[in-house]
C-alpha positions, 0 to 999 in steps of 0.5 A: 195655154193654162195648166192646173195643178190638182192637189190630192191629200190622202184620206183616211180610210176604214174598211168596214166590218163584213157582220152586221152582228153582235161580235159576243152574245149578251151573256159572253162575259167569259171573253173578258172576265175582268172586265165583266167582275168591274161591270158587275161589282161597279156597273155605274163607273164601268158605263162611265169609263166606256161611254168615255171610250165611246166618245161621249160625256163621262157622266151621262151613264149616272141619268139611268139612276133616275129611270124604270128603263135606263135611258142612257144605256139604251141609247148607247146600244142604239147608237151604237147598232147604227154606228157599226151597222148591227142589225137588231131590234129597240125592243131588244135594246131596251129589254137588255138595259132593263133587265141586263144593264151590266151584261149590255154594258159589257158587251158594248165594251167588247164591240167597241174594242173588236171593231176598233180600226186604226186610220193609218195614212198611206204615203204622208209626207212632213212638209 
């Protein structure tokens, strides 16, 4: 007779959101006024610091200088929608980088900040 010995670690688990919404309108700057007057006053170091939040190159905001249609402010939104499940259109997306660029980069900062979930592990021990 053999007997096994199973070994389960913990996982980490994140609850997920129940809005597949935006948690602020494009224009909700008053939530957080200083950081609406940094995007505003310096819209390309603020993209910089919350792509860097986001995960991604420090840098990357600075191609939407070369572009009609900021590329990367797109994508940021786009990818973004699909990373927290928020339902809305590429048309929106590229209509707020376009015409919006430092209300959109606001509001993907406020996003990232209500939906942040901290992973805690439940009964890890120190070996």
């Amino acid at each position: 007779m053999s007997s096994t010995l199973v070994i389960r670690q913990p996982h980490p688990v994140m609850e997920a959101q129940d809005s597949d919404e935006w948690g602020s309108g494009i224009c909700d700057c008053c939530q957080n006024v200083p950081e609406c007057c940094f995007a505003f006053w310096c819209c390309p170091c603020f993209a910089c610091k919350t792509t860097k939040d986001y995960g991604q190159c420090l840098c990357l905001p600075l191609l939407d200088i070369f572009g009609f249609i900021p590329p990367i402010t797109m994508s940021m939104r786009v990818s973004m929608r699909q990373r927290y499940g928020i339902k809305d259109t590429m048309c929106m997306d590229c209509l707020y980088a376009t015409c919006c660029s430092s209300c959109s980069w606001c509001q993907m900062s406020r996003e990232m900040k209500r939906r942040k979930i901290q992973i805690v592990l439940v009964s890890a021990k120190n070996t």
